[in-house]
MARGU-155361 format. One record per atom (N, C-alpha, C): residue in one letter; x, y, z. Coordinates in steps of 0.001 Angstrom, whole numbers, plus 500000, padded with zeros to 6 digits. Atoms other than C-alpha are relative to their C-alpha. Example, Ala and Ser with C-alpha at 12.3 -4.5 7.8 and 13.67 -1.06 7.14 Angstrom:
MARGU-155361
A500890498810500000 A512300495500507800 A500900501200500000 S499180498810499940 S513670498940507140 S499230501090500730 
END
This chain:
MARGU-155361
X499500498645499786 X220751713749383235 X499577500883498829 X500906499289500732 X219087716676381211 X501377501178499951 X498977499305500411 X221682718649379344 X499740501734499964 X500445499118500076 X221616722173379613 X500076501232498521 X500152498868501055 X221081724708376476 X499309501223500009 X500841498853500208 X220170728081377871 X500190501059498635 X499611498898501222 X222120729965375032 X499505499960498893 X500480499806501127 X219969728687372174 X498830501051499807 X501138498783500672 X217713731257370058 X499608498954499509 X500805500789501002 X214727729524369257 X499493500373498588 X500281499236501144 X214213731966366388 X500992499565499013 X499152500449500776 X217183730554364902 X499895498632499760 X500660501129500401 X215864727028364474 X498895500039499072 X501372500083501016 X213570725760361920 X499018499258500719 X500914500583499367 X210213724669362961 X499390498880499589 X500483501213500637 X209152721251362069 X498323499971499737 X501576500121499454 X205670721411363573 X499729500324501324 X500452500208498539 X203912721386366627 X498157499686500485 X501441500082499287 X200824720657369025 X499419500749500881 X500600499402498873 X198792720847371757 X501210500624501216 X498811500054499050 X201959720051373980 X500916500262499762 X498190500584499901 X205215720246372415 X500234500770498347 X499716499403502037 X206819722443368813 X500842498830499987 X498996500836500853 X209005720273366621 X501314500892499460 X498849499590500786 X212297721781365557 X501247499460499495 X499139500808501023 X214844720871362935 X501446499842501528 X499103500137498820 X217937719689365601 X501635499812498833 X499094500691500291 X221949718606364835 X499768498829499527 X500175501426500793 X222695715707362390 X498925499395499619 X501107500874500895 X219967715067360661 X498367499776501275 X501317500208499045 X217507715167364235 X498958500942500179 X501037498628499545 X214495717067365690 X500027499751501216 X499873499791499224 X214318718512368622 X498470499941500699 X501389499893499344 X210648718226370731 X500273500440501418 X499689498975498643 X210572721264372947 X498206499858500454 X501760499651499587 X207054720972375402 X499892501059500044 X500422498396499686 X205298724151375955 X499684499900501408 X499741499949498486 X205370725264379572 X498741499722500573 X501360500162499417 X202936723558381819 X500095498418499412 X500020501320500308 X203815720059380287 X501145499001499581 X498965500995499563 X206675718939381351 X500021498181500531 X501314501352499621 X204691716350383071 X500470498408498909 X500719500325501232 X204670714700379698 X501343499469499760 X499084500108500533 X208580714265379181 X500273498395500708 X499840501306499508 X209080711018381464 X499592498943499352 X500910500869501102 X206232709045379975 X500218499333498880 X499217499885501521 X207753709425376727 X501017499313500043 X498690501042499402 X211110708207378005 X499535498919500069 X500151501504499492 X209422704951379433 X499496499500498571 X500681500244500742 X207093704645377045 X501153499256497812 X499452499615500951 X209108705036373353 X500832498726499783 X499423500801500163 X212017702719373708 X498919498180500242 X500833501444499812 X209077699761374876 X499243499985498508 X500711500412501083 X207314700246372142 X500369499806498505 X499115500311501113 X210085700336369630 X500179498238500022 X499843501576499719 X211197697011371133 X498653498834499685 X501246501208500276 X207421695488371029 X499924499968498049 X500293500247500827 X207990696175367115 X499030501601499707 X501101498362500833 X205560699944366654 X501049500503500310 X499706499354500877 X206940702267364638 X500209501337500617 X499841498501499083 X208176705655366744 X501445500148499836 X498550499408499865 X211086707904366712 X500981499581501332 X498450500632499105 X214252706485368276 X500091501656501190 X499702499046499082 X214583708953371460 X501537500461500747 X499187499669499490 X217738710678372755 X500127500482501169 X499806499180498427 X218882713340375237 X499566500426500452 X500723498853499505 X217123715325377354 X500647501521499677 X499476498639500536 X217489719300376481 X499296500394501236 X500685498547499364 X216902722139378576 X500221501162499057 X499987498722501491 X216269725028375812 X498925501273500165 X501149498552500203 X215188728364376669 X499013500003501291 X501375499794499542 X213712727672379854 X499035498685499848 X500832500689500553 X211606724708378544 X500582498249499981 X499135501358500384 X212344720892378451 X499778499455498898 X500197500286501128 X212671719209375760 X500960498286499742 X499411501378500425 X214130715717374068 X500528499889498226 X499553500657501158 X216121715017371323 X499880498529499236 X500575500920500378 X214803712503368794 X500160499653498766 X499829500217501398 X214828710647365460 X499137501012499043 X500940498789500480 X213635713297363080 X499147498876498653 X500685500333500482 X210734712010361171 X499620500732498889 X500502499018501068 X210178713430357364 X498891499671499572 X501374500140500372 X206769712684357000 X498398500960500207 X501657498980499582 X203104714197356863 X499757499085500720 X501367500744498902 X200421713272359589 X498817499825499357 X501562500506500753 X197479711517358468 X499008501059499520 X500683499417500336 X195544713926359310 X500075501334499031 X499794499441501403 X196741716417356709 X500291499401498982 X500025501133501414 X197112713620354279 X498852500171499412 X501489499880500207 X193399713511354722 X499505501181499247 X500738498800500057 X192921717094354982 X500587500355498398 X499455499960501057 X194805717666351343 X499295498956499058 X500897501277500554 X193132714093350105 X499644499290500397 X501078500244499282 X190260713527351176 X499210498490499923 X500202501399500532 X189601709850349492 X500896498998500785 X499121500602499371 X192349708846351717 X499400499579501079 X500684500387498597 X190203709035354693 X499791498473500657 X500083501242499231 X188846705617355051 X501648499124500361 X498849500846499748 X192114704059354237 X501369500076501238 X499098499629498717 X193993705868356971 X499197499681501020 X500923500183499206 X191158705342359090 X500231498278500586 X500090501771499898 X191577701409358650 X501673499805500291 X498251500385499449 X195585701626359003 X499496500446501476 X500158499509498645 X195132704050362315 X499488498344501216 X500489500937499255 X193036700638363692 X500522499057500435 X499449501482499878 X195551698027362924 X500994500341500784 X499082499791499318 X198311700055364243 X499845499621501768 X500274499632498438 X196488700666367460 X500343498704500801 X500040501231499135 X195687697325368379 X500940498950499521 X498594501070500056 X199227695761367708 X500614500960501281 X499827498985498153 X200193698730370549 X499235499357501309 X500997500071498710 X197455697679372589 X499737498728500530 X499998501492499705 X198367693923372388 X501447499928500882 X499047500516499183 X201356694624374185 X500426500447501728 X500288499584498585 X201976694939378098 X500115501524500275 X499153498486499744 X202726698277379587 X501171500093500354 X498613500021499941 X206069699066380011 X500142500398502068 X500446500174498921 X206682699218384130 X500138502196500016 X499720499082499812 X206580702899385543 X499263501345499225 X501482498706500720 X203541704801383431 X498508500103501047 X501366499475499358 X200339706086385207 X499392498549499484 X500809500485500736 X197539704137385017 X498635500928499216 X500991499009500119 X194365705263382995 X498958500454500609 X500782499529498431 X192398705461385963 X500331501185500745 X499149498527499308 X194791708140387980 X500571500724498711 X499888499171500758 X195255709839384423 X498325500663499794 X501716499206499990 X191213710748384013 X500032500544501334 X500107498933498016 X191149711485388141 X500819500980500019 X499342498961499909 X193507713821387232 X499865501347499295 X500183498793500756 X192705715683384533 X498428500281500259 X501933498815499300 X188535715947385557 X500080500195501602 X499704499581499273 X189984716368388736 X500149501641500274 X499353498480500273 X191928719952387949 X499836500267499445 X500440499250501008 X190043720993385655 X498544500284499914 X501621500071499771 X186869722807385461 X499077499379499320 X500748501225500892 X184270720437384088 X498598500674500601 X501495499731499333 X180004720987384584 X500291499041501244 X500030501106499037 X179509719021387937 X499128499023499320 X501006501236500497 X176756716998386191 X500794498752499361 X499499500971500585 X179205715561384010 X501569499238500966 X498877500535498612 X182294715158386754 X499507498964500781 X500109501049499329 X179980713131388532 X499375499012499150 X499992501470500958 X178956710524385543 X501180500128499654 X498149501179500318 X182962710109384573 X500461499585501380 X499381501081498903 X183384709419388352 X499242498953500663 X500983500963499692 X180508707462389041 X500059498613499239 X500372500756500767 X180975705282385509 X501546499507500323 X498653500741499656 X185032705094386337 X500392499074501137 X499875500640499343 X184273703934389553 X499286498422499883 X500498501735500381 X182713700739387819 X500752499270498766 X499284500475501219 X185486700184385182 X501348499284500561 X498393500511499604 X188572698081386264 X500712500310499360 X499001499439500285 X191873698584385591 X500524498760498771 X499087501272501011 X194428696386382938 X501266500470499933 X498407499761500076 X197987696340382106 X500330500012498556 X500066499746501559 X197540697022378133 X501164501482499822 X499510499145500505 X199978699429376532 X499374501270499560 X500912498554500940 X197776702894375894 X500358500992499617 X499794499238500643 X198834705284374064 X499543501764500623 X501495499331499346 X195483707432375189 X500348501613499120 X499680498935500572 X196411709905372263 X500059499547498651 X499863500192500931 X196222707974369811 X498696500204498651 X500817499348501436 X194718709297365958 X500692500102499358 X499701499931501348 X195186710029362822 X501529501008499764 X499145499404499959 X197446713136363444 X501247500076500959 X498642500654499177 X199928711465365726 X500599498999499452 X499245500816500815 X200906709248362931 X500389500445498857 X499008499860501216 X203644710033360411 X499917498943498601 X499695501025500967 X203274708614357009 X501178500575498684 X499263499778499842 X206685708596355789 X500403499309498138 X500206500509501809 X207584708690351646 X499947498309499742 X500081501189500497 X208267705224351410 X499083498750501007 X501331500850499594 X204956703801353009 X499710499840501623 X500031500704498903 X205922703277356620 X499589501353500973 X500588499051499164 X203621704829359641 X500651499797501343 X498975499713498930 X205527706387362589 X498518500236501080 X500831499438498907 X203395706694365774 X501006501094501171 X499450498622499260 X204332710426368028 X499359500139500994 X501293499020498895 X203295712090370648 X499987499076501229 X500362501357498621 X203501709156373666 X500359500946501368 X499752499915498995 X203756711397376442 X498714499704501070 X501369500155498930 X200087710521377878 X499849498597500446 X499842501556500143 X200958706865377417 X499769499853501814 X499947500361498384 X199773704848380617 X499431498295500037 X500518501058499976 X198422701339381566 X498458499439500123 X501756499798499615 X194476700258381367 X499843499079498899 X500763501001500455 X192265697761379605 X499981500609498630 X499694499332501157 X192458698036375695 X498603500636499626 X501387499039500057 X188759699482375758 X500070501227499928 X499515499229499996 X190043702093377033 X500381501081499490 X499189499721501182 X192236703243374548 X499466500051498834 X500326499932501151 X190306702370371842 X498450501191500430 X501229499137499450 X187226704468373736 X500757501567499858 X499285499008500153 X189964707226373902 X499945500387498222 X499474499931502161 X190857707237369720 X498313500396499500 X501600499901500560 X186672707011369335 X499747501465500375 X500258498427499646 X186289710219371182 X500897501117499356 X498975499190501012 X189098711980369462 X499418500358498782 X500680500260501558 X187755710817366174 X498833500629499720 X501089499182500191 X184815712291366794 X499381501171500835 X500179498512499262 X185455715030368951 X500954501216499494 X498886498857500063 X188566716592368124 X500416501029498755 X499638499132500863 X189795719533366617 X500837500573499877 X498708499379499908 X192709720239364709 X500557501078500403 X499316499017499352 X195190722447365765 X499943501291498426 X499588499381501277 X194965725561363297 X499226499807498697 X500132500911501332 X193023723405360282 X499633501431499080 X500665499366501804 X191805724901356676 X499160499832500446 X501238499827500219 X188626725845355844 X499195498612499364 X499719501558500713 X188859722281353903 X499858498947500998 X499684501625498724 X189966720079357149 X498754500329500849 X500806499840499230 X186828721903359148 X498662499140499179 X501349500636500364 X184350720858357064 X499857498166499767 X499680501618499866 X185944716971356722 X499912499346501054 X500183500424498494 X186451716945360360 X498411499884500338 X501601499379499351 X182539718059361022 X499261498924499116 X500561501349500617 X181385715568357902 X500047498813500067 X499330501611500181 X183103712362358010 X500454499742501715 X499174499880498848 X183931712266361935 X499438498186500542 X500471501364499040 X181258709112362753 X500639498835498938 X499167501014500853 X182863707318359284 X500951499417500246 X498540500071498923 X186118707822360623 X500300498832500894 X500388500119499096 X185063706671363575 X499947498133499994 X500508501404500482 X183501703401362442 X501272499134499016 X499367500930501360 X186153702453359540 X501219499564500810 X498716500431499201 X189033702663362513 X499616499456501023 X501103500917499239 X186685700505364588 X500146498560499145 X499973501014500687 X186434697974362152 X501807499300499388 X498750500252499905 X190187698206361268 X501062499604501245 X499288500776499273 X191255697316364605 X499566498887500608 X500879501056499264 X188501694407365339 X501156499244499055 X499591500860501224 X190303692893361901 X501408499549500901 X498982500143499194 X193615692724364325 X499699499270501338 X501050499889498518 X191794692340367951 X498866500199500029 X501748499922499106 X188487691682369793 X500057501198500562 X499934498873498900 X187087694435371665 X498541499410500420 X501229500087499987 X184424694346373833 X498933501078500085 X500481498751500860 X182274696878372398 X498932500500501087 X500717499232498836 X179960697514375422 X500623500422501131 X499235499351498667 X182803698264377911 X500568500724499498 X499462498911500668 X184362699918375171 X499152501435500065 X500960499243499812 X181104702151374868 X500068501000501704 X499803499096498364 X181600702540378981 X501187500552499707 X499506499323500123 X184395703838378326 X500488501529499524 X500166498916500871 X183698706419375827 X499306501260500896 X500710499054499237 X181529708063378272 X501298501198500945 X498829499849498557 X184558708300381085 X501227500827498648 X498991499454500477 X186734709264377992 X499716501433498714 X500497498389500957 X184896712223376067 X499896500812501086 X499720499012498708 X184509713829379610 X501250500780499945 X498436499795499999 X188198713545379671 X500392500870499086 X499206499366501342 X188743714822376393 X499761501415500155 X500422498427499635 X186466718227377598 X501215500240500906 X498996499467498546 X189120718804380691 X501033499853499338 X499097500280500374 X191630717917378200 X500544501868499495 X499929498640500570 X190915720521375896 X500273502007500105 X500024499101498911 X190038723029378382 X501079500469500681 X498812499872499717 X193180722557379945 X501208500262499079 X498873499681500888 X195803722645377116 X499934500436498644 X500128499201501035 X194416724477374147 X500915501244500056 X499567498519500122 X196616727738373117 X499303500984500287 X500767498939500063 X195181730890374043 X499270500840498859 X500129498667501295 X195362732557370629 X499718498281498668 X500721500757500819 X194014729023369324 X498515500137499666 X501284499835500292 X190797729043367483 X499123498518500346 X500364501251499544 X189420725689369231 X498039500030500688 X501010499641499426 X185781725850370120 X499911498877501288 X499886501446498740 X184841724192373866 X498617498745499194 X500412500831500540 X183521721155372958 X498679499618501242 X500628500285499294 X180958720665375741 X498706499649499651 X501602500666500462 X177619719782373861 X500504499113499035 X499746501340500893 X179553717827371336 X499762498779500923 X500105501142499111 X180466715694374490 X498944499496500459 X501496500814499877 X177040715300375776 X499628499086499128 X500749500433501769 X175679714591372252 X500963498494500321 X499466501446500454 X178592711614372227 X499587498996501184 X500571500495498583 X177686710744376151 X498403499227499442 X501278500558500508 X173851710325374808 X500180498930498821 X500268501288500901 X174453708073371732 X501060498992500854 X499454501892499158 X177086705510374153 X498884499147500868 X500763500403499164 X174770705597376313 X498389498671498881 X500483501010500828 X172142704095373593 X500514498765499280 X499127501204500550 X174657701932372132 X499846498893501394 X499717500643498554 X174835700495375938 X498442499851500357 X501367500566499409 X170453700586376164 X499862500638501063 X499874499520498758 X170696702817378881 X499861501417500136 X500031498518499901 X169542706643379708 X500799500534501046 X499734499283498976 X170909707552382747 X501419499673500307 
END
């Protein structure tokens, strides 16, 4: 049951943070409040299923509460987390990089060693959905549905959001993983094909003049050092992983496309994606 709070002023809250999907605000007793932004509601269930399973498998996420209705907007009450996100760890100190890079890996694939919880999408009907409803080139709509229609499915825990800036590192050492509302079920390739494209596609929300040029330098390092940090945990198999990357940088364009801010400064990423489409594709020996 989803409690109702039309009478709050959000102007009268403090703002923790926020994303693509969802602000952060300071809540009662010591909590925060995670209000989505309209259009991603979608996103609040997921989270529910998701959160308490993965507390229980042992990763590191905010304890979840009540549902809110606030302003219009849904929202969830949650353990409030006092920590920075990696990726401004990074973006502030910059020597940090690899080493967050190599945590980000181990975390993943202790997530990605455990089942899915019952009642999440899979990552199959999460890509058909978003290059579905969303405008994409046709050229590339039909290689993510041509390459998805040769990828089977799995029952792995995915995150499919997972990076650097969805993890809390928290004064006394310990990393919080956020953000699980995309969470769904699929082969840990997948997932880790998801985090690769991120890593070397994505762009912060807002960054410094500082985090643009780290993001744009160090993205295939990144890339590679949280690659190697989650083999050290888990196998992958690095050529279905590769198929994947294809099916999941597509994704990430229709992602972007779809839930960027208006009055965000985000450039479309659509030749990055090629560009990453063309080197999987060599990693995989394969042009077409």
């Amino acid at each position: 049951m989803t409690m109702d709070s039309r009478d709050i002023d959000l102007e009268t809250l403090e703002k923790l943070g926020e994303g693509y999907e969802a602000e952060i605000f300071a809540w009662e007793d010591g909590q925060a409040l995670r209000l989505f932004r309209e259009g991603h509601e979608r996103n609040v269930e997921p989270e529910r299923i998701a959160i308490p399973a993965a507390i229980a498998g042992g990763i590191p996420a905010p304890r979840i509460g009540e549902p809110l209705h606030v302003a219009g907007r849904e929202g969830t009450v949650m353990e409030r987390i006092d920590g920075e996100n990696l990726l401004d760890l990074v973006g502030r100190k910059p020597w940090f990089m690899t080493r967050e890079a190599w945590e980000t890996g181990k975390i993943h694939a202790q997530l990605n060693a455990l089942p899915a919880p019952d009642g999440l999408a899979t990552v199959h009907e999460r890509v058909r959905e978003w290059i579905g409803n969303v405008e994409v080139p046709p050229h590339l709509t039909d290689v993510a549905e041509e390459t998805l229609a040769e990828l089977e499915g799995g029952d792995r825990f995915c995150h499919s959001d997972f990076h650097p800036g969805n993890i809390l590192l928290e004064p006394g050492g310990r990393r919080v993983v956020i953000d699980w509302g995309f969470c769904a079920a699929g082969p840990l390739e997948s997932d880790v094909a998801r985090s690769v494209a991120l890593l070397r596609l994505g762009e912060p929300l807002d960054p410094s003049p500082a985090m643009r040029v780290i993001t744009r330098l160090f993205r295939p390092l990144a890339a590679f050092v949280y690659l190697r940090g989650y083999q050290l945990v888990a196998p992958v198999d690095m050529p279905l992983m590769w198929r994947w990357v294809i099916v999941r940088a597509i994704e990430h364009l229709a992602i972007v496309r779809a839930i960027s801010p208006p009055d965000a400064d985000i450039p479309d990423p659509v030749e990055d994606v090629e560009q990453l489409i063309a080197h999987a594709r060599r990693r995989l020996g394969t042009r077409s």
